[in-house]
N, C-alpha and C positions, 0 to 999 in steps of 0.2 A: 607399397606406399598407400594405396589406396586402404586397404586393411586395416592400417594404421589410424587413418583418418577415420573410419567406421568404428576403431575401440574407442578411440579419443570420443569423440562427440556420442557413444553410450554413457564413457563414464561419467562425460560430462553431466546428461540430461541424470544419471543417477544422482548427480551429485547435489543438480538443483530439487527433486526430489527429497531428495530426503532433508535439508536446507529447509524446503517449505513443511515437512511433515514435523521437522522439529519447533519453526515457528507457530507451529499452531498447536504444536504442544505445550508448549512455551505460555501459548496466550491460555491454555483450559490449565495451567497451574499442575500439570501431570508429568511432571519432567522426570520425575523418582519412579514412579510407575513402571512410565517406558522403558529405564535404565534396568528395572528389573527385572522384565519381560526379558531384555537382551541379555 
């Protein structure tokens, strides 16, 4: 159980990560860039 809770609250904090890296992608108008970097 505990495990579980350790994957969960990673994937979580990745999830707000990257949330905020796309909002400030978002705000420097580079959204296409990053899309094609990925």
């Amino acid at each position: 159980m505990m495990e579980n809770i350790n994957n969960f609250t990673s994937y979580y904090y990745c999830f707000l990560i990257l949330k905020k890296s796309f909002r400030k992608i978002e705000d420097e108008n580079e959204s296409l860039n990053f899309l094609e970097i990925v």
